[in-house]
N, C-alpha and C positions, 0 to 999 in steps of 0.2 A: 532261614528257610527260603530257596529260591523253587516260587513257583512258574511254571512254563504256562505260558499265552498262547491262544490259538488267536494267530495270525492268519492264513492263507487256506485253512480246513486242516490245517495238519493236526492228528488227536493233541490234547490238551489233559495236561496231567490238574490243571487248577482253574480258577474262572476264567472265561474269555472276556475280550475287551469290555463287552459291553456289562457285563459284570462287574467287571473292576469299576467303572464309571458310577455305578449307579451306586457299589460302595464309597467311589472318591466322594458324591451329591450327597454322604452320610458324614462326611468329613473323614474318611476311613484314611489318616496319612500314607501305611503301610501300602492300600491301595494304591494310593498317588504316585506312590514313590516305583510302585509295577507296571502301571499305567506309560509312566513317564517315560520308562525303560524302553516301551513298544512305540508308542506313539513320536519321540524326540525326533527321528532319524530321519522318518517320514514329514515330518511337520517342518522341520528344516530344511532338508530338501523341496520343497515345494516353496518356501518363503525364498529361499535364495533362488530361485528359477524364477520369480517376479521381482525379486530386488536388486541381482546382481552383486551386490555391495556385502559382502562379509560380517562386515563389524554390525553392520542394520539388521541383516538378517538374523543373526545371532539374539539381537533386541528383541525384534519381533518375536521369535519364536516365544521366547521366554515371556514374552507380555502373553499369549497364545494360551502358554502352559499354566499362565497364572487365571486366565479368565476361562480355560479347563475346571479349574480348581476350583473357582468362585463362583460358575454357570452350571455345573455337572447337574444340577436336579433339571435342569432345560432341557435335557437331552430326550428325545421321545423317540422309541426305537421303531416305533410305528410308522417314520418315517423317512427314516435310512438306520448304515450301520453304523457304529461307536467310531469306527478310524474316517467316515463320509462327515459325521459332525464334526471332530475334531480337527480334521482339512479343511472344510469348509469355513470353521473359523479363523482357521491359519489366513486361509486365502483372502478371505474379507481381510483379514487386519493387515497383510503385505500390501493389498491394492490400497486399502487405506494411509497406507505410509508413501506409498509411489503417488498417490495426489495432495499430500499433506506437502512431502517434496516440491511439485512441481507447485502447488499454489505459492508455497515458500519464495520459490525462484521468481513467479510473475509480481511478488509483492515487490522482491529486492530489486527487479526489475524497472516497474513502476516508480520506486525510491529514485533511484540510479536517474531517474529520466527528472525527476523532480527536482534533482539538484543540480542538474546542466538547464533548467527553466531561468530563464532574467528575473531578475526580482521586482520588476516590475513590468506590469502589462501593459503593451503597445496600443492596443486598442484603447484602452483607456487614459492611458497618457495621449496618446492622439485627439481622442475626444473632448479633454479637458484643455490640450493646449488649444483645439480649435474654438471652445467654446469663451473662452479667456481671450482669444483674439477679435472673435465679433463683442465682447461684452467693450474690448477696447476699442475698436471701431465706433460703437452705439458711444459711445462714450465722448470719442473727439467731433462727433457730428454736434455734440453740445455747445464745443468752442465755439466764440468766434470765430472768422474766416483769420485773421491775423494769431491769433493765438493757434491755433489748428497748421499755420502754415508754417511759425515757429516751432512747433513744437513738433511736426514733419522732421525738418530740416535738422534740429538740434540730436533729436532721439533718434528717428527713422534713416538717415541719409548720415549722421554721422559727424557731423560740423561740430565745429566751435564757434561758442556764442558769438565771436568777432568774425566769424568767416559768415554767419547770420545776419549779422548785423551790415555787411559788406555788403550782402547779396541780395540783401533787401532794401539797399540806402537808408537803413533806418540809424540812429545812435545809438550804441553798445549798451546806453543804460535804458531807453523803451524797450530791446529786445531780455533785455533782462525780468523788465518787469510783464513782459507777456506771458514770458516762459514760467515765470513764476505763479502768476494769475492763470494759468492753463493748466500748470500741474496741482495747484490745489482743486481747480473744478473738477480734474483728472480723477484724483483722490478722493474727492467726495462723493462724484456721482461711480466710480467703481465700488466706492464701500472700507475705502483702506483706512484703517484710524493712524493718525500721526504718530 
């Protein structure tokens, strides 16, 4: 038995919307299922005129039709009509999907930028090599003036022991032992264990 809905004022041979509603908030299926019939067309139409997107709006509605079903005792007719609440929910839950979207997008966003980031921070790396180069500085101020000048020469400028030892007129085995005696001090007053 198909009952006719007044939609627009037109006479109504059986309940109108908001009757149906207040059977569907009773669990009335048969309601729902009349309900459904009047309100689909309208309800989807207005979702797809904020979504765009077919296959979405198609979702939405139906999430719509189903929180219809599950909300109907909410309805207070005291303060609009049965087809004003059930758009209005339409419309919240479409806008709720257009910033669900779009926050979506700022996250993959935000990712996408996260993974073009260096893996490691320049600032920090700056900080720590500068702070590793005065710790080595503080350091070679400990040498001797002879050990400090070798050890310049050999580490810093690049020599070999015998171009050290050339350019110091000193013999290839005291510069050896400088450089030796300088990088243990090296090592110990930096903290390095052997």
């Amino acid at each position: 038995m198909k009952v006719a809905v007044q939609i627009s004022g037109a006479p109504s041979a059986g309940p109108d919307l908001q009757e149906l509603l207040e059977l569907v908030a009773r669990g009335d299926q048969d309601a729902f299922a009349r309900m459904y019939d009047v309100v689909c067309g309208p309800v989807l139409g207005l979702v797809r005129s904020v979504l765009r997107d077919p296959a979405q709006s198609e979702e939405v509605a139906q999430e719509v039709l189903v929180e219809v079903w599950r909300t109907a005792a909410r309805f207070q007719a005291s303060r609009g009509s049965a087809m004003n609440w059930v758009l209005t929910l339409a419309h919240h839950r479409a806008v709720d999907r257009v910033r669900s979207v779009e926050a979506t997008k700022a996250r993959e966003h935000r990712a996408a930028l996260l993974d073009r980031t260096p893996e490691f921070d320049e600032v920090t790396e700056q900080v720590e090599s500068r702070l590793e180069r005065e710790q080595v500085r503080r350091c070679l101020r400990t040498l001797t003036e002879l050990q400090r000048q070798s050890v310049t020469l050999a580490y810093y400028r690049g020599l070999t022991y015998r171009e050290v030892a050339e350019l110091l007129s000193v013999p290839l085995g005291t510069i050896k032992t400088r450089l030796r005696d300088g990088l243990i001090r090296l090592r110990d007053c930096l903290g390095v264990s052997a």
